[in-house]
C-alpha positions, 0 to 999 in steps of 0.5 A, a space after each residue: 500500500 502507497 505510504 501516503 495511504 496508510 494513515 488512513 486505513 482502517 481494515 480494508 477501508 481508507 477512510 478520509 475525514 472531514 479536511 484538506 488533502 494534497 495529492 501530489 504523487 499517483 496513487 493506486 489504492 490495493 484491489 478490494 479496499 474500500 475508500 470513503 470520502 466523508 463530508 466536509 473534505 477536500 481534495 488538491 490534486 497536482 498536475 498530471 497526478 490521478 488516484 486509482 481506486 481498485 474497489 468500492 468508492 463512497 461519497 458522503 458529501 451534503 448540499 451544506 458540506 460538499 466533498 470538493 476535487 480540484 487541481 492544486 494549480 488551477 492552469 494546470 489539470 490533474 490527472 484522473 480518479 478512476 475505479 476499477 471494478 468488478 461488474 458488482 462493485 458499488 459507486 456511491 458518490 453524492 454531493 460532489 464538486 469536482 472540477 479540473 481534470 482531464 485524462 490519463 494512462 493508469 494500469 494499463 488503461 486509458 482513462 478518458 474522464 477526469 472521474 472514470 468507472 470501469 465495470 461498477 455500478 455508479 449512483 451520482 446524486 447532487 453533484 457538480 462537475 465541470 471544467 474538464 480539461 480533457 475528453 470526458 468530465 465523466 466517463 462509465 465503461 462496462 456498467 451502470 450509472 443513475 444519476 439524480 439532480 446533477 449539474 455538469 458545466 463546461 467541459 472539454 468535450 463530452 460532459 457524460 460518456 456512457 459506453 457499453 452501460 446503461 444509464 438513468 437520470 431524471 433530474 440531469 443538468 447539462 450546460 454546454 454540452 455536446 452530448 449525453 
């Protein structure tokens, strides 16, 4: 396990509580562990830097406490968060705001969102995300994804990228789109 991840471990879950994070390395999260984003965090991300995440990612942002993901230096895009999963494995991400990123290569894989899910399944509530700097702001490969009262704004590209999935939303906000 990545050094700058094991204070946050507990068992089999990284666990990031309520604060200020830099990451300034990539970081791959071992397959199976679980990571949570509690409300109230927040996320700088240096340039060209991502986090892969090998198994569930919860979170647990509000309206009043969102999670906030940004590039540490606001000319200059981060990488990627990327799940991979397993066909079963469990995306639940709410009250997000997360803006900045753009692409990467990571084990192997070529990641076209700045917030990329391989084979999960993914439920996106209250979230802002925008700004991508690359080709998709969001981008679900091989699963599923509902979606309820997000916004997604100025991107790139694609705002939503949805291949070989099924997806679902109701309440879905799109400014500046070139598709859904």
């Amino acid at each position: 396990m990545d050094s700058w991840l094991k204070p946050f471990a507990q068992g089999d879950t990284i666990r990031f509580v309520r604060g200020k994070y830099l990451i300034d390395h990539d970081i791959v999260v071992p397959r199976g562990m679980s990571v949570i984003l509690e409300k109230g965090s927040r996320f700088t991300i240096a340039s060209g830097r991502s986090l892969l995440i090998n198994g569930p990612l919860t979170v647990q942002g509000t309206g009043v406490n969102p999670v906030f993901i940004r590039p540490q230096d606001e000319g200059l895009p981060y990488g990627v968060i990327a799940v991979h999963g397993n066909g079963r494995t469990v995306c639940d991400i709410r009250g997000v705001r997360m803006s900045g990123g753009s692409t990467a290569w990571l084990a192997d894989r070529y990641h076209s969102g700045m917030l990329t899910f391989m084979d999960c399944q993914v439920s996106l509530e209250n979230c802002t995300i925008g700004g991508s700097k690359g080709e998709d702001a969001v981008n679900v490969k091989r699963g599923s994804i509902q979606m309820l009262d997000c916004s997604f704004e100025e991107g790139q590209d694609d705002l939503v990228d949805i291949d070989r999935s099924t997806g679902a939303g109701p309440w879905l906000h799109l400014h500046r789109s070139n598709r859904w």
